[in-house]
PAZAPA-4460 file (N, C-alpha, C; in steps of 0.05 Angstrom, whole numbers, plus 32768, in hexadecimal, padded with zeros to 4 digits):
% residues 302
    n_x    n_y    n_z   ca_x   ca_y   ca_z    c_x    c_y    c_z   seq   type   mol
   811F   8157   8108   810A   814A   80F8   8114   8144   80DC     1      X     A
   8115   8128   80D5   811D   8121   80B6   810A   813F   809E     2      X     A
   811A   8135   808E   8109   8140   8077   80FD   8135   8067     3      X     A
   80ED   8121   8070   80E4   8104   8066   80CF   80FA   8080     4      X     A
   80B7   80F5   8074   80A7   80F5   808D   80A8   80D6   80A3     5      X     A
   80B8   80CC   808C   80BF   80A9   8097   80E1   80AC   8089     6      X     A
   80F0   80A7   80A1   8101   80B3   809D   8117   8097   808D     7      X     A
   8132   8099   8077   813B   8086   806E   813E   8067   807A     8      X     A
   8146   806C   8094   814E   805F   80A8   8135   804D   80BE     9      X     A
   8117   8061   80AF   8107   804B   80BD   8102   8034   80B2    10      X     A
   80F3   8021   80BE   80EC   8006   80AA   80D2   8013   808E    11      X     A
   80C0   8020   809D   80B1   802A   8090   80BE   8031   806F    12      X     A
   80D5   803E   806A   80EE   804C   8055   80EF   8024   8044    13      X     A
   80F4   801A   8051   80FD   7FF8   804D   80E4   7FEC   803D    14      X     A
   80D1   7FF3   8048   80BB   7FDA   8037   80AA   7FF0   8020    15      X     A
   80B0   800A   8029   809D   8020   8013   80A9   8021   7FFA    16      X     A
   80C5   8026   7FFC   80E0   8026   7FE4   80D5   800B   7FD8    17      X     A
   80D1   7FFD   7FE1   80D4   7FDF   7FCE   80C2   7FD6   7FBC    18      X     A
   80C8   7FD2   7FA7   80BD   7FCD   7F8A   809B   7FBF   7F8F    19      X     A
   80A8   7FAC   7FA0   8088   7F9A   7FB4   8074   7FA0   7FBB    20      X     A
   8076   7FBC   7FBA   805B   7FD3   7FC4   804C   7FC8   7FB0    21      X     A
   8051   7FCC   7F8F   803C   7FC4   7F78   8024   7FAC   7F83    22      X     A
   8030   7F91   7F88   8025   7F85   7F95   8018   7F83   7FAA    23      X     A
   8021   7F87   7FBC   800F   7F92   7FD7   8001   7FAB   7FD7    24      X     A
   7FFE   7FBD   7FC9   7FE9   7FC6   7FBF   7FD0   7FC8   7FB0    25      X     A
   7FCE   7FB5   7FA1   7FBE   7FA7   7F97   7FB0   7F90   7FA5    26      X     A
   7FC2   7F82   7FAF   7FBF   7F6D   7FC9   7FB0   7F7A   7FDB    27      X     A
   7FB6   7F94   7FE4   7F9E   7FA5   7FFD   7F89   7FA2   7FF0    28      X     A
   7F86   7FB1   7FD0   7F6A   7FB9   7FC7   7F57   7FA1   7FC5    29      X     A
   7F62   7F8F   7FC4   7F50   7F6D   7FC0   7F4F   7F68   7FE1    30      X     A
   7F5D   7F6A   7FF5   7F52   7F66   8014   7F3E   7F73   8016    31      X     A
   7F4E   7F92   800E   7F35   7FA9   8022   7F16   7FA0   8012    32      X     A
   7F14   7F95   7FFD   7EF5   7F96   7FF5   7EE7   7F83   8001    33      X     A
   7EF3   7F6C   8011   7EE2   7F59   8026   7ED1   7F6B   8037    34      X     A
   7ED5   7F82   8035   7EC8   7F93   804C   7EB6   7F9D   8043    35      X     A
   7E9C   7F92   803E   7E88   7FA1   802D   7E7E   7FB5   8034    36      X     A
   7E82   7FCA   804C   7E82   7FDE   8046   7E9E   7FF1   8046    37      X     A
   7EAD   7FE5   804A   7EC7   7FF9   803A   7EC5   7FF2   8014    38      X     A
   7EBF   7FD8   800B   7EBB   7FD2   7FF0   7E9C   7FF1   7FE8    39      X     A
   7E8B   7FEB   7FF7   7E76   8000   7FE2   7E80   801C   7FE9    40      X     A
   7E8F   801D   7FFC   7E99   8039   8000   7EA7   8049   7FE6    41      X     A
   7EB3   802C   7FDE   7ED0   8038   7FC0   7EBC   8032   7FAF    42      X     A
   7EA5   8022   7FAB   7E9C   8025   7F95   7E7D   8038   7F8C    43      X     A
   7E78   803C   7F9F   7E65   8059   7F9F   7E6D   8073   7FA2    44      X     A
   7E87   8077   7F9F   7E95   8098   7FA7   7EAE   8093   7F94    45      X     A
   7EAF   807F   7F83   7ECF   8088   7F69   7EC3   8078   7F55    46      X     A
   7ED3   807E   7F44   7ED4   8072   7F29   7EE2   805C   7F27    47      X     A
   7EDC   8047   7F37   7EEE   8032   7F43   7EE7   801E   7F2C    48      X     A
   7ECC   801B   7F28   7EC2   8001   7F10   7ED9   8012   7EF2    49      X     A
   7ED7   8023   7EE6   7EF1   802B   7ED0   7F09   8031   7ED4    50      X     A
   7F16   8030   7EF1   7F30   803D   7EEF   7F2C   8030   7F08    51      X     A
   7F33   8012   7F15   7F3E   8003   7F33   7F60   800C   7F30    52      X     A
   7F65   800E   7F20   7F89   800E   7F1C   7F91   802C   7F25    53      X     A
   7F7A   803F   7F18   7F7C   8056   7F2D   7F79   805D   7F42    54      X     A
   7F6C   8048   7F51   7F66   804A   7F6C   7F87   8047   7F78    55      X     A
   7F9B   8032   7F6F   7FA8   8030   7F7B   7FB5   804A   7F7D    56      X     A
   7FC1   804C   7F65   7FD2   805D   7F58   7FD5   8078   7F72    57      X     A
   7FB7   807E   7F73   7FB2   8093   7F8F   7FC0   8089   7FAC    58      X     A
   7FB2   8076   7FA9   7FC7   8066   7FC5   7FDF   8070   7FC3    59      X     A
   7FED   805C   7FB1   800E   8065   7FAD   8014   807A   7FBD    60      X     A
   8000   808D   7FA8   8007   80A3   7FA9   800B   80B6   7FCB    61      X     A
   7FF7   80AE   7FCE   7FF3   80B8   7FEE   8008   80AE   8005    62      X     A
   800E   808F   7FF8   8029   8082   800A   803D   8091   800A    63      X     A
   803D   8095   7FEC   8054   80A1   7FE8   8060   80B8   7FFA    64      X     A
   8047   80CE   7FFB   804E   80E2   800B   8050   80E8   8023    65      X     A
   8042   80CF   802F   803E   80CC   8054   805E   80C2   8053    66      X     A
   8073   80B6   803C   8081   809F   8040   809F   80BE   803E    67      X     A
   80A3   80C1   8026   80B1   80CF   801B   80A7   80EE   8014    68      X     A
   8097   80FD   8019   808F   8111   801D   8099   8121   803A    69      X     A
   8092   8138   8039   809A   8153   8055   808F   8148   8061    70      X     A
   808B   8152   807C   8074   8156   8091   8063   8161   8091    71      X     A
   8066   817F   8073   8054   818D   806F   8044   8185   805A    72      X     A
   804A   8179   804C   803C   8169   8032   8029   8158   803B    73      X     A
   8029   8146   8052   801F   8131   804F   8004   813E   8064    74      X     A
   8010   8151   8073   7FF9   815B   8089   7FE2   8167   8076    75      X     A
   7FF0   8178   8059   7FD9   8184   8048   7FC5   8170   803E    76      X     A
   7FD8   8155   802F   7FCB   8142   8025   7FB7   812F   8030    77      X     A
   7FC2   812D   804B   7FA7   8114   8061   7F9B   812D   8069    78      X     A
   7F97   8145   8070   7F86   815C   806A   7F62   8157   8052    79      X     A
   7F7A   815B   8040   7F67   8157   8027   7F52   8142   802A    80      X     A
   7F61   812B   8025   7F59   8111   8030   7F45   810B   803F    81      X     A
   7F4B   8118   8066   7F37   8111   8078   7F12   8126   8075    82      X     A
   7F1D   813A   805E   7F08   814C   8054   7EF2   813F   8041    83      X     A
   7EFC   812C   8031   7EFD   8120   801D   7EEA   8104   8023    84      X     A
   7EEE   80F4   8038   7EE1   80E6   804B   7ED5   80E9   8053    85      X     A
   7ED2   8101   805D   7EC9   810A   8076   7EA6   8111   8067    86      X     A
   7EA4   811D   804E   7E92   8124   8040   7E85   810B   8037    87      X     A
   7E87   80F0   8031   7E7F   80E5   8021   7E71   80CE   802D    88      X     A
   7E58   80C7   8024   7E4E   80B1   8032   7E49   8096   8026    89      X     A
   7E42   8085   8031   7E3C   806A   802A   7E25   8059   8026    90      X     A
   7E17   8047   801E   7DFE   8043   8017   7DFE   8022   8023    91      X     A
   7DFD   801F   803F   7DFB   8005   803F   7DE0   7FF2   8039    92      X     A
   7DEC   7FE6   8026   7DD6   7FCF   801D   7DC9   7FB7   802F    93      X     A
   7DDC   7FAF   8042   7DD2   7FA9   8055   7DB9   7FB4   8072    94      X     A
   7DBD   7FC7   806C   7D9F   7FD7   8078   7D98   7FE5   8070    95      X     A
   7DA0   7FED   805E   7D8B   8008   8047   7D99   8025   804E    96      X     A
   7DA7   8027   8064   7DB1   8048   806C   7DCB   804D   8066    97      X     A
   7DD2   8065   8065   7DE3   8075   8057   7DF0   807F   8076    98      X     A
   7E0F   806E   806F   7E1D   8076   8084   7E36   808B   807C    99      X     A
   7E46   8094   8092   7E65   809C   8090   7E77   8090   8084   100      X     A
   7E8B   809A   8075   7EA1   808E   8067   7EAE   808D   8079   101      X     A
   7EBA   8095   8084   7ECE   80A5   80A0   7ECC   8092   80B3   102      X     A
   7EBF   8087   80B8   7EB3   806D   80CA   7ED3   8064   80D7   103      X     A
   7EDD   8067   80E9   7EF2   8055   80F7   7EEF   8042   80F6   104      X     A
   7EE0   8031   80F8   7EE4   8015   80ED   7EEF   800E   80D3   105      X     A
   7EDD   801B   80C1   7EE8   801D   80A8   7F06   8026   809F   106      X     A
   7F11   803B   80AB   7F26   8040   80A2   7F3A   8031   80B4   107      X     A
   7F36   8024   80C7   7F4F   800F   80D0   7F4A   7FF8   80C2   108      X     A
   7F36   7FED   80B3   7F38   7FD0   80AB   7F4A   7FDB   808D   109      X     A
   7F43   7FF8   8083   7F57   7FF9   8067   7F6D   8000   8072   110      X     A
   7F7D   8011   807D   7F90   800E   808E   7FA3   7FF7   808A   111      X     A
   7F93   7FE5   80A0   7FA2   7FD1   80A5   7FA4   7FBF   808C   112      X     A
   7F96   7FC2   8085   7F92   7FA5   8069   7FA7   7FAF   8051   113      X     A
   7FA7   7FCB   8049   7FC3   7FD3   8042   7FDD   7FD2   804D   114      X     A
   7FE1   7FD7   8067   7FFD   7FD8   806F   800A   7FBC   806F   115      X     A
   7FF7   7FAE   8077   7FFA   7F93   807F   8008   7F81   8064   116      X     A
   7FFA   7F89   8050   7FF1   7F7D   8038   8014   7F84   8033   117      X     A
   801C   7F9F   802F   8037   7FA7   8022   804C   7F98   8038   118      X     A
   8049   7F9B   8057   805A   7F90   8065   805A   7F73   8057   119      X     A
   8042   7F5C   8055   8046   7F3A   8057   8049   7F36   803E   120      X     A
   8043   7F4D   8025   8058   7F46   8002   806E   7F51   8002   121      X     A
   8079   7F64   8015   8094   7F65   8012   80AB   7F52   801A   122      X     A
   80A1   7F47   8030   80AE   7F32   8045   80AD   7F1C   8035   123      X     A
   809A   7F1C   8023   8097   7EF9   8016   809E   7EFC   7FF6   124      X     A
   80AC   7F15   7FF2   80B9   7F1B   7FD4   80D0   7F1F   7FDA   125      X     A
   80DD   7F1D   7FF7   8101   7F18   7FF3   8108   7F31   800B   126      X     A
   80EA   7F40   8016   80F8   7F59   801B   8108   7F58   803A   127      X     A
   8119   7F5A   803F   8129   7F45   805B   8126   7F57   8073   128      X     A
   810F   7F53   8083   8106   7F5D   809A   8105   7F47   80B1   129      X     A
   8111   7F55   80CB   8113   7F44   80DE   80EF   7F40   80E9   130      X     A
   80EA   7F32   80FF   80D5   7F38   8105   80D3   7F52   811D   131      X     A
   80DF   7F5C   8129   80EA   7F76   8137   80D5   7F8C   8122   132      X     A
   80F0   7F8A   8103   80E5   7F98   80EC   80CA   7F9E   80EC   133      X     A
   80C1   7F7D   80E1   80A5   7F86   80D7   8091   7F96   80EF   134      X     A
   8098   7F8A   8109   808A   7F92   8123   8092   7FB6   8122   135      X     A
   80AD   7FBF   811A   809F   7FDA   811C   809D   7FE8   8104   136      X     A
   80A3   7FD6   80F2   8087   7FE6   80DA   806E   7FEA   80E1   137      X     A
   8062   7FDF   80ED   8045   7FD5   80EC   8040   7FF1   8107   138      X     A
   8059   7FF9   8116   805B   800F   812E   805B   8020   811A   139      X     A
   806A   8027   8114   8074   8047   80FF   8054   804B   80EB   140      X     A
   804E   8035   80E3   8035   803A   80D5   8016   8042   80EA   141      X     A
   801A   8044   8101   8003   804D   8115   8004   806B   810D   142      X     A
   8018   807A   8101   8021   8095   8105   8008   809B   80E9   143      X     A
   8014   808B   80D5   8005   8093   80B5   7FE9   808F   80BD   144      X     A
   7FE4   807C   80D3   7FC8   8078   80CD   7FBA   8089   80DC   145      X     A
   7FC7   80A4   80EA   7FBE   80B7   80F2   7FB6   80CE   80D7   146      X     A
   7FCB   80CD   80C1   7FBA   80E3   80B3   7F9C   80DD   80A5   147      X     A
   7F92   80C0   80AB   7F73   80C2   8098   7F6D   80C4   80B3   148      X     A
   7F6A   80C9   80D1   7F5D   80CC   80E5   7F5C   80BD   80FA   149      X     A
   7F68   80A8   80F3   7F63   8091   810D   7F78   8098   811E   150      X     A
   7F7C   8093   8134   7F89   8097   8156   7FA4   807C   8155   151      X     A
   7FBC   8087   8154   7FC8   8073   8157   7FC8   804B   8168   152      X     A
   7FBB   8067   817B   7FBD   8052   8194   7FA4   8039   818A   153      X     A
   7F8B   8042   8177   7F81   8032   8164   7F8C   801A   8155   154      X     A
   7FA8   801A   8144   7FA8   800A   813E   7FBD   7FFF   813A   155      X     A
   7FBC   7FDF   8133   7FC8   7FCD   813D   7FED   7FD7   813A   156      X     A
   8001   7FCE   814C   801C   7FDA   8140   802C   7FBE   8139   157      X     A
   8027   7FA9   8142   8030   7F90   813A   802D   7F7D   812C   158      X     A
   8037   7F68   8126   8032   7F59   8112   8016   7F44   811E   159      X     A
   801D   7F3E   8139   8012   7F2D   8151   7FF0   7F3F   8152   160      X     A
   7FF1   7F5A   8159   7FD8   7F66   8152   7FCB   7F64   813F   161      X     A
   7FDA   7F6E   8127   7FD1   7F65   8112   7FBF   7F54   810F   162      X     A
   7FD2   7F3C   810F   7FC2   7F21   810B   7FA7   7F1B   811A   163      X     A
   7FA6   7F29   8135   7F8E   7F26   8147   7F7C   7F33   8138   164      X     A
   7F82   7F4B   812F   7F6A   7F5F   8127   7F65   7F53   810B   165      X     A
   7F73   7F41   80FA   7F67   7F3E   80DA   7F56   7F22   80E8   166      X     A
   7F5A   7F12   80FC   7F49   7F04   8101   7F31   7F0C   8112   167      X     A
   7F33   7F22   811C   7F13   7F2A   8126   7F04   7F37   8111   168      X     A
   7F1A   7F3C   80FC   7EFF   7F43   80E2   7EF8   7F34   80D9   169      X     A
   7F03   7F15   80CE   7EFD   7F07   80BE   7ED9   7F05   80BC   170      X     A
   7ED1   7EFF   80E1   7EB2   7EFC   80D5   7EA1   7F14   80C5   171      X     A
   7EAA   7F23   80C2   7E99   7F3F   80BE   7E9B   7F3D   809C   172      X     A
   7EB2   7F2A   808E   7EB9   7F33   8074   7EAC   7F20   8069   173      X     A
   7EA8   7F25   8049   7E9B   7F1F   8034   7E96   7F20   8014   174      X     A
   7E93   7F0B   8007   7E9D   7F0F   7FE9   7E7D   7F20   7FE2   175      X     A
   7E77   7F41   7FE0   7E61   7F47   7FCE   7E69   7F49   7FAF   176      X     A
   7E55   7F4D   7FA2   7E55   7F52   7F83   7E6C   7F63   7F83   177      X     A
   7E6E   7F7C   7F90   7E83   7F8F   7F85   7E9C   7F86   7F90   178      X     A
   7EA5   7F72   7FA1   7EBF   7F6F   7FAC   7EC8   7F54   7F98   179      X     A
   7EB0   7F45   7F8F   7EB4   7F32   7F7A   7EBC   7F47   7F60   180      X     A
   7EBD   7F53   7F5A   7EBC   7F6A   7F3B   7ED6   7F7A   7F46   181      X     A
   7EDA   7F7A   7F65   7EF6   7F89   7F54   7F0A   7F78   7F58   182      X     A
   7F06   7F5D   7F66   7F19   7F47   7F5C   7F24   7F49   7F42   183      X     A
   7F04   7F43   7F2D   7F0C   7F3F   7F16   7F1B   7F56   7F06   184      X     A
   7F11   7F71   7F0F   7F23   7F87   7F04   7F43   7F8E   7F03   185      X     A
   7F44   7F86   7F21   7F5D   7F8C   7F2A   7F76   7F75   7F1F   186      X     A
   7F6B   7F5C   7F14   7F74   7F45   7F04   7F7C   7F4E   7EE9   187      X     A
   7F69   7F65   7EE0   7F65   7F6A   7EC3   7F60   7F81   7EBF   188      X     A
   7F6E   7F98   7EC8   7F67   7FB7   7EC5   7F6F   7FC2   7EAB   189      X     A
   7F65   7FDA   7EAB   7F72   7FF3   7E93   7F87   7FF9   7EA1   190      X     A
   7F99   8000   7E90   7FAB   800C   7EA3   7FC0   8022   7E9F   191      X     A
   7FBC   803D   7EAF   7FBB   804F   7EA4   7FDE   8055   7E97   192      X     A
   7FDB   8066   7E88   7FEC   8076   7E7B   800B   806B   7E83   193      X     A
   800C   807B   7E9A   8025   807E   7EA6   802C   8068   7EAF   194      X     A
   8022   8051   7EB6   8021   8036   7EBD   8027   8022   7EA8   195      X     A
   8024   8031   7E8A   802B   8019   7E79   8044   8003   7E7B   196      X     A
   8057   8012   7E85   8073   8008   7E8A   807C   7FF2   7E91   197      X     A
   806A   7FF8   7EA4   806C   7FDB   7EBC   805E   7FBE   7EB3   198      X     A
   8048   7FC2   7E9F   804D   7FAA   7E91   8036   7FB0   7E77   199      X     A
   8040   7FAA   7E60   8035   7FAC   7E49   8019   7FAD   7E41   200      X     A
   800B   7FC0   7E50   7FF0   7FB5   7E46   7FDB   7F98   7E58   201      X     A
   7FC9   7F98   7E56   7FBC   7F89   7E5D   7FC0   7F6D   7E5D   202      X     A
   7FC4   7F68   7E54   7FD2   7F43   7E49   7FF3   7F42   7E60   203      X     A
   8003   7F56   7E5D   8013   7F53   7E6B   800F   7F59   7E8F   204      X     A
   7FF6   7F66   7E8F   7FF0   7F6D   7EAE   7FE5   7F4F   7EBA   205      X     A
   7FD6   7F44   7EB2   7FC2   7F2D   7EB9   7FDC   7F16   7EC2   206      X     A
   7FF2   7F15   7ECB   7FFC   7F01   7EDA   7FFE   7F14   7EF3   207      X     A
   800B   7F29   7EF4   8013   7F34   7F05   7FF8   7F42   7F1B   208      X     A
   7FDA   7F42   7F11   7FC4   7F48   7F1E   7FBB   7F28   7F28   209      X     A
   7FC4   7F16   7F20   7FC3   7EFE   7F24   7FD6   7EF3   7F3F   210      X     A
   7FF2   7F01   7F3B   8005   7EFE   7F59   7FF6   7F06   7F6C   211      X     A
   7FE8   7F1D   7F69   7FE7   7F37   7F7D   7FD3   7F1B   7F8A   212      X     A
   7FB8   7F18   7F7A   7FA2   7F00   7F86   7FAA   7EE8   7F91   213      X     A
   7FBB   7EDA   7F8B   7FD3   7EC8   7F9B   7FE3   7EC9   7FB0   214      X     A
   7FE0   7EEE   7FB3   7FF6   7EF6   7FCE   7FDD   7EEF   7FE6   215      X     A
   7FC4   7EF5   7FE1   7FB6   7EFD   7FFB   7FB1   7EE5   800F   216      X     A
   7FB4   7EED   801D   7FAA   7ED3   8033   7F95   7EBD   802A   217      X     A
   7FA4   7E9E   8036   7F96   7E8B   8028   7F6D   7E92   8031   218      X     A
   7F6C   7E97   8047   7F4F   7E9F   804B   7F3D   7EAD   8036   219      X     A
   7F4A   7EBD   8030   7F48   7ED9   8021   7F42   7EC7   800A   220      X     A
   7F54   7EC0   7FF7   7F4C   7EAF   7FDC   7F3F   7EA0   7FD6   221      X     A
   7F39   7E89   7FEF   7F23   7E7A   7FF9   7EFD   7E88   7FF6   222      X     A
   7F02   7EA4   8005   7EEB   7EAC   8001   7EE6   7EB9   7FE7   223      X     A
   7EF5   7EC5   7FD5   7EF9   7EC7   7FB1   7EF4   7EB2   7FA2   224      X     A
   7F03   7EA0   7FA4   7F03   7E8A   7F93   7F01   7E92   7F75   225      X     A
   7F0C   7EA5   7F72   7F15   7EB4   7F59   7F2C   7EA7   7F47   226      X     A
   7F42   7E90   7F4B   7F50   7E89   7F35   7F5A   7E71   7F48   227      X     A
   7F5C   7E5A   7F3C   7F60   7E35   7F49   7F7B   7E3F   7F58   228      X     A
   7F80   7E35   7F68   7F98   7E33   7F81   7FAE   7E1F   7F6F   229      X     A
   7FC6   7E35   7F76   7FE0   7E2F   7F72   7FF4   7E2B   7F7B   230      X     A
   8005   7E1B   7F80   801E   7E17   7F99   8027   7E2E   7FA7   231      X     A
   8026   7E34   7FBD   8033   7E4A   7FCA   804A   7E4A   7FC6   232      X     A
   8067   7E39   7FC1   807A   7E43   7FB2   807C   7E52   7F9F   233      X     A
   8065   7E4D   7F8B   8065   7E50   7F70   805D   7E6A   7F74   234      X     A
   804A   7E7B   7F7E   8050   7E8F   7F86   8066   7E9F   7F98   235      X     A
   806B   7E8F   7FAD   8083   7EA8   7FAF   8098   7EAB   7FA2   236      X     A
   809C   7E93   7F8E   80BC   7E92   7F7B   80B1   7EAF   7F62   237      X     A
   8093   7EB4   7F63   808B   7EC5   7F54   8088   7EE3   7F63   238      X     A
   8084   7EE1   7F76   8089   7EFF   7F81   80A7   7F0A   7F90   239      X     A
   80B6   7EF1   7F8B   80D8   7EFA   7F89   80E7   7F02   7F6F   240      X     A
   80CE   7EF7   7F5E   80DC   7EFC   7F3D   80D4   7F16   7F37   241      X     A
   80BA   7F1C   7F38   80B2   7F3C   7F3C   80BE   7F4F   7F4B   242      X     A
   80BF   7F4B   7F67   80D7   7F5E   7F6F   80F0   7F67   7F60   243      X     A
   80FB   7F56   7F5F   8117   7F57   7F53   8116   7F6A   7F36   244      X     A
   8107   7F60   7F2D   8104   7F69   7F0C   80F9   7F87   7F0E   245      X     A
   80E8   7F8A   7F20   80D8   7FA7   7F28   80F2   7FB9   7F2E   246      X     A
   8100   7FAD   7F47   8117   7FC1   7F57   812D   7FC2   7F45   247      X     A
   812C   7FAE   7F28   8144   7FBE   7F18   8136   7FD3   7F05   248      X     A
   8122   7FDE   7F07   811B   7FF0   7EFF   8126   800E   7F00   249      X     A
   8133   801F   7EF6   813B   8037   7F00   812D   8047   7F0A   250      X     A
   8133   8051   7F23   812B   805D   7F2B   8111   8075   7F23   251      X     A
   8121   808D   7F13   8118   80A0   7F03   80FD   808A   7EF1   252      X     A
   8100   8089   7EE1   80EF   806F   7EDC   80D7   8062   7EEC   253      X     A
   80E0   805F   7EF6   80BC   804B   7F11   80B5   806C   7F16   254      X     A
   80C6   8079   7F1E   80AF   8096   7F2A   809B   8096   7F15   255      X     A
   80A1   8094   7EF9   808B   8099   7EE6   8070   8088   7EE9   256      X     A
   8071   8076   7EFE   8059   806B   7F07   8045   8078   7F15   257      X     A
   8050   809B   7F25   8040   80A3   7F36   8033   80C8   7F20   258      X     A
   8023   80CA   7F30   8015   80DF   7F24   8031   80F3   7F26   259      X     A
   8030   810E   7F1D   804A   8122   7F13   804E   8129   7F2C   260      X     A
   8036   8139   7F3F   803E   8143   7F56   804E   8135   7F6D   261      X     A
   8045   811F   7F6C   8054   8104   7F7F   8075   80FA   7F70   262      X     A
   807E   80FB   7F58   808D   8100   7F43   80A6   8118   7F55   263      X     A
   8094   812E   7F57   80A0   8148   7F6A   80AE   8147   7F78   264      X     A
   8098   8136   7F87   8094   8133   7FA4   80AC   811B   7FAF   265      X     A
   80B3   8117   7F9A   80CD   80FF   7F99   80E1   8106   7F96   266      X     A
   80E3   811A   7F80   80FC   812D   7F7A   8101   813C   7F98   267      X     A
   80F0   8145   7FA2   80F6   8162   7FB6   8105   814A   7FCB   268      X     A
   8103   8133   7FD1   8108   8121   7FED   811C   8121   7FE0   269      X     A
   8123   8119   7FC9   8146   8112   7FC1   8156   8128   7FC8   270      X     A
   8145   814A   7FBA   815D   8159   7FCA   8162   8162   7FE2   271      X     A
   8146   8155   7FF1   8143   8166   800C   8157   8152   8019   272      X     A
   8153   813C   8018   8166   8122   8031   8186   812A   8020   273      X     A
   818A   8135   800A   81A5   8138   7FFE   81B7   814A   8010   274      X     A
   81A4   8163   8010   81A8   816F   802C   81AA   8172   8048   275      X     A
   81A5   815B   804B   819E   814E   8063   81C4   813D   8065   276      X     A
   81C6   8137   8053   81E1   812A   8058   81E3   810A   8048   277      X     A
   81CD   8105   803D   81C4   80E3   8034   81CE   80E8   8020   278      X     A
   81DA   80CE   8017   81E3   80C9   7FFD   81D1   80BD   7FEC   279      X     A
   81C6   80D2   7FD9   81B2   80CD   7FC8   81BB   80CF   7FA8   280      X     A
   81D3   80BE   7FA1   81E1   80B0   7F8E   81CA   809C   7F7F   281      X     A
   81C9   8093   7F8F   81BC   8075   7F8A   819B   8075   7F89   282      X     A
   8192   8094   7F8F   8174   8095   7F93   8172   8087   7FAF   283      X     A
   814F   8099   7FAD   814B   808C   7FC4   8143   8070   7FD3   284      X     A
   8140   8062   7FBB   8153   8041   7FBD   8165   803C   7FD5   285      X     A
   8177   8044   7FC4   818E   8047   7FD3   8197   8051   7FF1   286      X     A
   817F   8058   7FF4   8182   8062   8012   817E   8052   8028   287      X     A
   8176   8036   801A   8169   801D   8030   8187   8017   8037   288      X     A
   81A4   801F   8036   81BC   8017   803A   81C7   8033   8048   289      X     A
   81C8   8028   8064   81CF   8035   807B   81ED   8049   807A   290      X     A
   81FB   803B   8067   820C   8049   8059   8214   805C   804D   291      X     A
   81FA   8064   804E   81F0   807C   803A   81DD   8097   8046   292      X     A
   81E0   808B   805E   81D9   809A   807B   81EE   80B8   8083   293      X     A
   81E4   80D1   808B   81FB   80DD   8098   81FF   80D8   80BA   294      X     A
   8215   80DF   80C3   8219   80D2   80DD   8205   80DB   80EB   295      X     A
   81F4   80EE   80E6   81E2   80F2   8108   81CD   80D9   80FE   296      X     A
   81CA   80CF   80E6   81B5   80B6   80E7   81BC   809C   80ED   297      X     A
   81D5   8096   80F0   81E4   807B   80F5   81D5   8077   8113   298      X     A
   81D2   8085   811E   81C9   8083   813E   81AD   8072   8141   299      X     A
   81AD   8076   8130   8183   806F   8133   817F   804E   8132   300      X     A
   8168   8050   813F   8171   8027   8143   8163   8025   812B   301      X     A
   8175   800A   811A   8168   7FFD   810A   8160   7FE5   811C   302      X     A
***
């Protein structure tokens, strides 16, 4: 068993490492709120209207550890998590009653609308995946979407599924007041502390919350109609320029994007896979280069 719960060598290691997450994370939080009740779910149970940027930040964070975390880390953390859900309910406005957060439905349309989201901005920011690739990313990710509760065999592992299942949601989705508001937030956030780095303040965030709304599917923006349509080159020559500029980031450095314990939780994988035999010179970057593999991992199909 790696010491890494997605191990260097999976694709999963390939699109999580990459700077592109920023984007396609943000890019999820603007899908998943078409779902008006996954949208009143985040906004009746967090502090999502003052801190949307913290919503992600948690994400990250939780990627992080299903991605680059133990086996035992991540089992405590989707633990927490499915407890955490599991308690909290929902107020649908559409019939007046107060449902489950936990709802399977619900948690495969966020699921999917995140994985998907990081798989189709990484692929379209330079990140060089075969289609094989992306097809078993989308496999290796049936595993994560077991720690918030859903059943592998639930959901989609392909790119081809995928696409079936974001089109059997389309009729169900919808621009409400609160999925219109965190458009505008997520365009224009606070943004916390540890995040200053990445771009100067507010004035300097508003292009880059602006890519993220440009990445999402033409459907998707259609039903926002949140900022006039721009050449689709003109965006991806812009989410190749962000990549690049993100991934020369040092390493040590971008961790300061995640809360301290996940920070840790980054350190402990560098010395645990060090031990393992990986050449962790280069960070764990550097581990997307097979090269840097010890021989019992050379075996493993890429």
């Amino acid at each position: 068993m790696s010491a890494t719960v997605q191990p260097p060598e999976s694709v999963t290691w390939r699109v999580h490492i990459d700077r592109s997450m920023w984007v396609g994370g943000v890019r999820s939080l603007m899908l998943q709120a078409l779902h008006p009740m996954a949208m009143w779910g985040v906004w009746q149970n967090s502090n999502f209207q003052e801190d949307p940027f913290g919503r992600l930040q948690r994400t990250a964070d939780f990627v992080g550890v299903a991605t680059f975390g133990t086996h035992e880390e991540i089992d405590v953390l989707a633990r927490k998590v499915r407890d955490i859900h599991r308690s909290l309910r929902i107020l649908n406005h559409d019939t007046g009653r107060k449902e489950r957060l936990d709802q399977p439905e619900l948690l495969l349309w966020v699921h999917c609308a995140e994985v998907y989201s990081y798989l189709q901005v990484a692929r379209r920011s330079g990140l060089l995946l075969t289609d094989a690739m992306a097809d078993r990313y989308l496999d290796e990710q049936r595993h994560t979407a077991t720690y918030v509760g859903l059943h592998a065999e639930d959901v989609p592992g392909s790119v081809a599924e995928m696409e079936q299942y974001l089109a059997s949601m389309r009729p169900h989705l919808r621009v409400t007041e609160e999925a219109a508001a965190t458009v505008r937030f997520l365009m224009w956030p606070t943004m916390p502390e540890n995040l200053k780095f990445l771009a100067p303040g507010k004035p300097g965030y508003f292009p880059f919350g602006a890519l993220c709304y440009y990445s999402l599917p033409d459907w998707a923006r259609q039903m926002y109609g949140a900022l006039p349509e721009v050449p689709r080159p003109a965006v991806t020559a812009a989410l190749r320029s962000f990549r690049l500029a993100m991934n020369s980031v040092p390493e040590k450095l971008h961790d300061y994007a995640f809360a301290k314990p996940t920070r840790e939780m980054l350190e402990r994988a560098r010395q645990n896979l060090g031990a393992e035999g990986y050449d962790i010179s280069k960070g764990l970057y550097g581990l997307r280069d097979p090269r840097s593999w010890p021989s019992s991992a050379l075996g493993v199909r890429r």
